[in-house]
Backbone bond lengths (Angstrom), bond angles and torsions (degrees), N, CA, C in turn:
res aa  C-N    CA-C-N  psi(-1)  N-CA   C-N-CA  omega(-1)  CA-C   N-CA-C  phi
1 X - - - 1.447 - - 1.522 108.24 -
2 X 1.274 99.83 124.52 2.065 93.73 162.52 1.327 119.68 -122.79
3 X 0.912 107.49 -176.55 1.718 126.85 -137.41 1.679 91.34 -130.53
4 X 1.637 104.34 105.91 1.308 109.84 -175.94 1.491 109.95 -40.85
5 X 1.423 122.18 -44.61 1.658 105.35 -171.34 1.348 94.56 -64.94
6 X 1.240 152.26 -23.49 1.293 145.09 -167.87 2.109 105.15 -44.32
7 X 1.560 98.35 -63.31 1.236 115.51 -167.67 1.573 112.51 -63.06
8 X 1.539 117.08 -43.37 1.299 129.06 144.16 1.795 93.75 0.65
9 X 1.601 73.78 -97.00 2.003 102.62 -153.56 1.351 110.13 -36.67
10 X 1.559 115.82 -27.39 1.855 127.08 -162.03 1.517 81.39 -67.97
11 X 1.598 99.07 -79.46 1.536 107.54 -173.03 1.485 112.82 -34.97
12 X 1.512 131.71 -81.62 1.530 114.82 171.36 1.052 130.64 -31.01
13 X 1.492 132.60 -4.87 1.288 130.27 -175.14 1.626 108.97 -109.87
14 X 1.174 121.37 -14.65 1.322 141.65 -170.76 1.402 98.67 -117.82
15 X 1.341 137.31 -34.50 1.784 101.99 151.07 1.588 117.56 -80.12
16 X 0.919 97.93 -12.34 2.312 91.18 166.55 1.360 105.71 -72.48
17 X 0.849 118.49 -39.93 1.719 115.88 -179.79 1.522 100.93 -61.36
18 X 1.404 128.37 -73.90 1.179 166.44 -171.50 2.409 85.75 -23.07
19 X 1.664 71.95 -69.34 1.717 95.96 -176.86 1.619 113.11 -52.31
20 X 1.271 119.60 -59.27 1.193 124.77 156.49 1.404 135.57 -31.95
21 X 1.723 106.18 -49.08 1.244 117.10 -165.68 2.470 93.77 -74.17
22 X 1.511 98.79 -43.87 1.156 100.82 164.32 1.298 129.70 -42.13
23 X 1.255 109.29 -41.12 1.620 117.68 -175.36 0.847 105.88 -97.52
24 X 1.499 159.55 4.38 1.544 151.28 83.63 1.376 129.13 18.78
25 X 1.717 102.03 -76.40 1.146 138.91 173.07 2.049 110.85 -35.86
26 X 1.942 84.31 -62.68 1.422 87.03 -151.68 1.765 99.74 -77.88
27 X 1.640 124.20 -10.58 1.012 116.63 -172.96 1.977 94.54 -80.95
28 X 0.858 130.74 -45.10 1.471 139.41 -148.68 1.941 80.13 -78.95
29 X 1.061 132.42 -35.80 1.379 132.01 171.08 1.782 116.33 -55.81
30 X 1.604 87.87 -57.41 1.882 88.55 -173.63 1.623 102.21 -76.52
31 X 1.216 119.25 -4.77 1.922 110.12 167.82 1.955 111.20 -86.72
32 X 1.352 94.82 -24.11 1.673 96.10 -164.25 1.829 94.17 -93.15
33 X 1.125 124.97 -14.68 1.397 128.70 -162.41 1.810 105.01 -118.30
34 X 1.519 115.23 108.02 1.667 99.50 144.66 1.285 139.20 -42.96
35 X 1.305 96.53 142.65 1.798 101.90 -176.52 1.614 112.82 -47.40
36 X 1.496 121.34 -38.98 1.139 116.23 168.62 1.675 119.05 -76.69
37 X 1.117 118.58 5.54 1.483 123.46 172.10 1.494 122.57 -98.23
38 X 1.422 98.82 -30.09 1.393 127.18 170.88 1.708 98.89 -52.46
39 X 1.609 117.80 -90.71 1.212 140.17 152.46 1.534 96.10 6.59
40 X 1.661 111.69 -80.66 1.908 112.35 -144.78 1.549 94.77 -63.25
41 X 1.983 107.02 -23.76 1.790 92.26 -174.66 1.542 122.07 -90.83
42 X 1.044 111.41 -14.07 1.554 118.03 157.86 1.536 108.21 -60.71
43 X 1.451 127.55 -62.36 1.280 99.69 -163.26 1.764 100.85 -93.36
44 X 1.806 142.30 15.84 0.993 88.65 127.13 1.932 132.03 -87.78
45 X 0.832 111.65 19.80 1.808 106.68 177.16 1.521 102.15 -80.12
46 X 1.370 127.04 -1.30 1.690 109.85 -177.12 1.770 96.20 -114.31
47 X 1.239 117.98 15.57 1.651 135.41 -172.69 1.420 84.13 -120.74
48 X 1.175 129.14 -99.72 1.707 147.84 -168.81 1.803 124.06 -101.25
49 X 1.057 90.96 75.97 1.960 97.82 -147.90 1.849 71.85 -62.08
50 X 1.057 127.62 -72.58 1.696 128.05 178.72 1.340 110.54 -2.23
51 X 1.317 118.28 -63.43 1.742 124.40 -175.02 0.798 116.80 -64.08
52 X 1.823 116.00 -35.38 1.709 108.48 174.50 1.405 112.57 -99.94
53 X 1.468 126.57 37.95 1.139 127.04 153.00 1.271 111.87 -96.19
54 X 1.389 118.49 -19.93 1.447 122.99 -152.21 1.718 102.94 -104.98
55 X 1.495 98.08 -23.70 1.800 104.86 173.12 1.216 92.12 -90.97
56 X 1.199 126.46 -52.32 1.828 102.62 -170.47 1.349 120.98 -74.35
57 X 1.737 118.69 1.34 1.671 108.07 152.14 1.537 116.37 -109.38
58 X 1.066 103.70 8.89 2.178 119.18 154.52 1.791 87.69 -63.24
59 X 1.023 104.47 -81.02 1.487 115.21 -161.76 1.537 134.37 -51.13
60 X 1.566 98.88 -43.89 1.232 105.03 154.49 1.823 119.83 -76.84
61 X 1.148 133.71 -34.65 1.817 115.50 143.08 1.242 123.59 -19.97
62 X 1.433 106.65 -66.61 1.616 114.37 -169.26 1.707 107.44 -63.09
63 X 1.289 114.17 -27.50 1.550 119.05 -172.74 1.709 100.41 -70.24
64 X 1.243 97.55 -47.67 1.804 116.29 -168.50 1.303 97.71 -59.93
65 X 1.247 137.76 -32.04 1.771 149.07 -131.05 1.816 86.43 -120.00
66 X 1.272 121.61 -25.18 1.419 121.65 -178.28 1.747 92.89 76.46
67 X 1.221 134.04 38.77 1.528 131.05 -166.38 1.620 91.26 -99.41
68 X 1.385 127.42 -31.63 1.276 124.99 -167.62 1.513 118.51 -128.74
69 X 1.319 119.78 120.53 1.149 153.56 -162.36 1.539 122.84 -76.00
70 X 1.397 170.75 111.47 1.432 135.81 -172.10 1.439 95.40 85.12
71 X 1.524 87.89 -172.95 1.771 112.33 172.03 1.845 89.84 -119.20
72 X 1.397 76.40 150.35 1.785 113.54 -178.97 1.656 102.31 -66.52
73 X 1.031 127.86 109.51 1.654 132.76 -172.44 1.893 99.77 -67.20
74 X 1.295 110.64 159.16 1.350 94.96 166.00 1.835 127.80 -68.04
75 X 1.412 108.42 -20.28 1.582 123.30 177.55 1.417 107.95 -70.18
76 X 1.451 116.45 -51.82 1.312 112.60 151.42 1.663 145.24 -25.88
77 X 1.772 92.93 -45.35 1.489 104.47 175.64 1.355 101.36 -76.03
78 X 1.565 118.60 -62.88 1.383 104.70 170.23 1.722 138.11 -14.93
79 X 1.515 104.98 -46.47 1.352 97.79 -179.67 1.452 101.11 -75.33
80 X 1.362 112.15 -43.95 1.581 98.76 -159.43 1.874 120.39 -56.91
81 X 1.101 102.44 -31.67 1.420 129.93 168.92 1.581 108.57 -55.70
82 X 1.112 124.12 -65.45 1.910 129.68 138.04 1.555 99.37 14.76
83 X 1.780 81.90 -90.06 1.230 94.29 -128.30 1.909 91.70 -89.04
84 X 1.727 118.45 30.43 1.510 106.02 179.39 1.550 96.05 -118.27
85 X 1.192 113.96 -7.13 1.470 131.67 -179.53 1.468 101.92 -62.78
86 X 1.635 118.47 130.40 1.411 113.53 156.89 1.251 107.54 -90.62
87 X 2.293 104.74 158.66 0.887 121.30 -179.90 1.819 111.60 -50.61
88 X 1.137 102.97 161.45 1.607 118.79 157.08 1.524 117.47 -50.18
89 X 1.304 127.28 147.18 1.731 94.73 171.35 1.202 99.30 -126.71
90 X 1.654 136.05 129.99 1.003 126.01 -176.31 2.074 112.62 -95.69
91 X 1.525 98.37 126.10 1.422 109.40 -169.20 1.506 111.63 -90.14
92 X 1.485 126.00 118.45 1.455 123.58 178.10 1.355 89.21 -108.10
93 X 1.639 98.32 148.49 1.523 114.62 156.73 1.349 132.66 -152.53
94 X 1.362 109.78 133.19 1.730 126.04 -153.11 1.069 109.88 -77.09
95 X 1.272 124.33 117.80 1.676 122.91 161.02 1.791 121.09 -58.53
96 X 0.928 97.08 108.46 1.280 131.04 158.98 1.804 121.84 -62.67
């Protein structure tokens, strides 16, 4: 049996983490990222929030991994963004 404040406390304790683990995140981001890199990945996340989840845990790996050195230039982000992007796919269809 539990004890409604029980579930409370789980939940409050699991968005502090949650919050924390965010504010982790976003500081280890604004040291590894230029201000203009910062910028190009915010506005694409309000276009393709997906892509910039997927570069900003590319990036934060490589930070964690000691793989990257400096801050990430914005030309830099550009490529990486490039090159995480899938192709176009071009769709033909046969008349029947």
């Amino acid at each position: 049996m539990s004890y409604p404040n029980q579930d409370n406390d789980e939940n409050n304790i699991s968005q502090e983490k949650d919050s924390q683990l965010k504010a982790q995140k976003e500081m280890l981001l604004k040291r590894t990222l230029s201000a203009d890199a910062r910028l190009r990945l915010n506005n694409v996340r309000m276009v393709k929030p997906d892509l910039a989840d997927l570069v900003e845990n590319y990036i934060l790996n490589l930070t964690v991994q000691g793989k990257i050195s400096g801050q990430i230039s914005d030309e830099q982000l550009k490529q990486i963004l490039s090159s995480t992007q899938q192709p176009k796919r071009d769709f033909k269809f046969n008349r029947v």
